[in-house]
N, C-alpha and C positions, 0 to 999 in steps of 0.2 A: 676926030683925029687924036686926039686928047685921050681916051677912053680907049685909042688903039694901043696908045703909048704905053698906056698905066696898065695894060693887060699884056703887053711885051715884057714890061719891064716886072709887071707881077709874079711872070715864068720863068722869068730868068732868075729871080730871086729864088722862085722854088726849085730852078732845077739849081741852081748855086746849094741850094740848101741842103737836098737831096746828094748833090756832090760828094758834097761834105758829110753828108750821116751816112752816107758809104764809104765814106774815107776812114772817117770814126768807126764805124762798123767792123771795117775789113782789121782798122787797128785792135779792137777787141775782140775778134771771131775767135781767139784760140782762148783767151779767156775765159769768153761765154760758154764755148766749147769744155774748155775743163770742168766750167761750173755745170756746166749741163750735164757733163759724165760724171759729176760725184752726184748730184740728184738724184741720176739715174740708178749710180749703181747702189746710193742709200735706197732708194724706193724698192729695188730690185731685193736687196739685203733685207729689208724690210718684209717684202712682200714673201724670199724666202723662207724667213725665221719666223714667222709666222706662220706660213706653210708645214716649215718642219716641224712645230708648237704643235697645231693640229696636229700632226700626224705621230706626234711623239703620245700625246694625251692617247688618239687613239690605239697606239701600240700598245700604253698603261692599260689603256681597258682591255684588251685583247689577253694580253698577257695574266690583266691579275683574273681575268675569267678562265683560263686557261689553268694557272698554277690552284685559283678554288677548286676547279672540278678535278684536277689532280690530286691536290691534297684531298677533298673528299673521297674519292676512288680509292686512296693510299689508305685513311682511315677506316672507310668501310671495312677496307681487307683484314687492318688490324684489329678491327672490332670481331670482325667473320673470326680472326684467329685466335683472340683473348676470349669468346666467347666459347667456340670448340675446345681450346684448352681448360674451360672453368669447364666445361661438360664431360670432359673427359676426366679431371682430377673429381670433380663429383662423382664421377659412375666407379672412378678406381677406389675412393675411401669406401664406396657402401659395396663393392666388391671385396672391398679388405674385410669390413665389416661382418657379412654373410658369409666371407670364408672362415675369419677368426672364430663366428658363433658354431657355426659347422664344426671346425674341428675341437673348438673346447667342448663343445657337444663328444662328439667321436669318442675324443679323448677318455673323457669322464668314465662314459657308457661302456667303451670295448677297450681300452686301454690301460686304464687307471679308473674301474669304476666305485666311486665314494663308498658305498654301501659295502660292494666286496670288501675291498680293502678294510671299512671298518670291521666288518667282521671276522678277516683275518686276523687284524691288532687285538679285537674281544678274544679270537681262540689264543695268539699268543699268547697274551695275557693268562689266560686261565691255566694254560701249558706249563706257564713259566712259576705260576703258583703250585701247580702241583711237582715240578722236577722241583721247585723251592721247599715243598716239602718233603720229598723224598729225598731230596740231600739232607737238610734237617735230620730227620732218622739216619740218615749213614752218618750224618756228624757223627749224633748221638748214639748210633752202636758203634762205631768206632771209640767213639772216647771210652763206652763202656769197656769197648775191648782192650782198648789203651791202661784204663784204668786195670779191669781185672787182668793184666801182662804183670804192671806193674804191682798188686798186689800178689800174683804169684811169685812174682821174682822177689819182694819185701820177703814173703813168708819161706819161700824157696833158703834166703840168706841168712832169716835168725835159724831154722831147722839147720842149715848148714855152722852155723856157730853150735846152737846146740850140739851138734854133731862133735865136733871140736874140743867142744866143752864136758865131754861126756862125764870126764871126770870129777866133775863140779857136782854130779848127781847127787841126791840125800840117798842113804840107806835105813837098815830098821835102826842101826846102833849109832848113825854118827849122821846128824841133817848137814844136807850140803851150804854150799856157798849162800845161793838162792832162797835156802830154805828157812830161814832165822827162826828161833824158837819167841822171838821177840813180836813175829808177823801176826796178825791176824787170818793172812792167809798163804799162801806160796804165793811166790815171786812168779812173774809170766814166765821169766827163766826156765823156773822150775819146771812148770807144766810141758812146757816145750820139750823140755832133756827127759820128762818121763814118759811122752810121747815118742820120741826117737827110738827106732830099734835098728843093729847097727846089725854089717855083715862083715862076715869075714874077709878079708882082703884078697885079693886075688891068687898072690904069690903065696897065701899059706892058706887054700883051699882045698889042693891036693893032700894036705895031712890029717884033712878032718872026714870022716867017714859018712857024714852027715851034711850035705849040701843044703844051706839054710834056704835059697833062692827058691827053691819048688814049694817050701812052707810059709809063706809069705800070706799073710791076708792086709783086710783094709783098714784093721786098728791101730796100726804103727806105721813108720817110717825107717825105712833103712839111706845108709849111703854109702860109697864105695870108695869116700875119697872126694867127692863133688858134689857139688846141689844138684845135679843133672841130674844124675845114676841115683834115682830112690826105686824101692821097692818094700813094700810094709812084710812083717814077721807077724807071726800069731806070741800069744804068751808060751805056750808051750814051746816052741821053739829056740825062745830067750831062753831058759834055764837049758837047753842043749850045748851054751857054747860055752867053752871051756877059757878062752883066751881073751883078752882086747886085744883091740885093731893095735898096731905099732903106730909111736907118734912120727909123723912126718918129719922131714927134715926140712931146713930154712928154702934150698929148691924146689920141695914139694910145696912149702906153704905159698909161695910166689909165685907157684903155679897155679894154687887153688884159688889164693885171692885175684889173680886176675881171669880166671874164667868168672869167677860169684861177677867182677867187676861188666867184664864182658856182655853177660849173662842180663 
């Protein structure tokens, strides 16, 4: 009976106990409960960021597999087009090349050919040597001609003094101006005026019966008033004339010295 006691009273202690740790219990269920839902939702959190970790690394790989065989692809192309481009400016220099040799070839040969052309320049050359010396000669007849103008027209103008001077001539009885008895020889003067043979003038032609012009030869010199108008006399003819020429007057001499000048 003892032993029934102490085992009544053992259950009632437990169920007293149990009472109470569900008294307690129910006091803390919403607490346990909160604790239990942040557990949960850290383990949950956990379990998802983790999840998402994985899934993010494999994304990286995906993607950076993805962006290499792109980029490679992208590159290849640029390679395929940096290379065609470097094969095309190569084919275009030795294109530039084989056409420049081509036509400076052309050029030389049918256009512009070296050898022609020098041999043109030799015949200019030799051309311009020979008109260089055939002007030379026309210089030089020209000058001659120049010169013998101007010696005519010199010798034209002391004949025409002489002329002028006729009166200055020496005779047998009285030596002239030119003629000194003092010279050793005549005066160029002289010779000049005893070469001069004169005509009669025009306006007193008709009075003379004897027209001197038709008796003229190549031993003398006549004038008529001018250097221009000569025409030479024989000797025989001089002792035919009876008269001098009349002297000019200051309008005739102004006349005469500017044709001589002219002249």
């Amino acid at each position: 009976m003892a032993d029934l006691l102490k085992f009544k009273q053992r259950v009632e202690e437990l169920k007293s106990e149990y009472y109470n740790k569900n008294r307690q219990a129910e006091v803390n269920r919403k607490e346990e409960t909160q604790a239990a839902i942040r557990i949960q939702s850290w383990f949950r959190a956990c379990r998802v960021r983790t999840c998402i970790r994985y899934l993010n690394k494999k994304a990286i790989i995906i993607q950076k597999a993805w962006r290499g065989f792109a980029a490679r692809a992208r590159v290849r192309q640029m390679v395929k087009a940096a290379y065609f481009t470097m094969k095309m400016n190569f084919y275009n220099d030795m294109a530039v090349r084989i056409q420049k040799t081509w036509r400076g070839f052309y050029y030389r040969k049918y256009i512009h050919y070296f050898y022609a052309r020098k041999r043109y320049l030799q015949q200019i050359l030799m051309k311009n040597e020979l008109v260089r010396k055939e002007l030379d000669e026309i210089e030089k007849e020209q000058t001659r001609e120049k010169e013998y103008l101007e010696a005519t027209i010199e010798q034209k103008t002391k004949a025409y003094q002489a002329y002028r001077l006729h009166h200055l001539i020496s005779t047998k009885q009285v030596p002239g101006v030119f003629n000194s008895p003092y010279r050793q020889a005549p005066h160029e003067m002289e010779l000049l005026l005893r070469q001069v043979r004169y005509q009669v003038p025009i306006s007193m032609a008709h009075r003379d019966t004897g027209c001197l012009r038709g008796l003229c030869d190549s031993t003398g010199r006549s004038f008529s008033g001018s250097p221009e108008s000569q025409s030479t006399i024989s000797p025989e003819t001089w002792d035919l004339r009876t008269r001098l020429p009349s002297i000019a007057t200051k309008k005739g001499k102004a006349k005469i010295t500017q044709t001589v000048h002219n002249r």
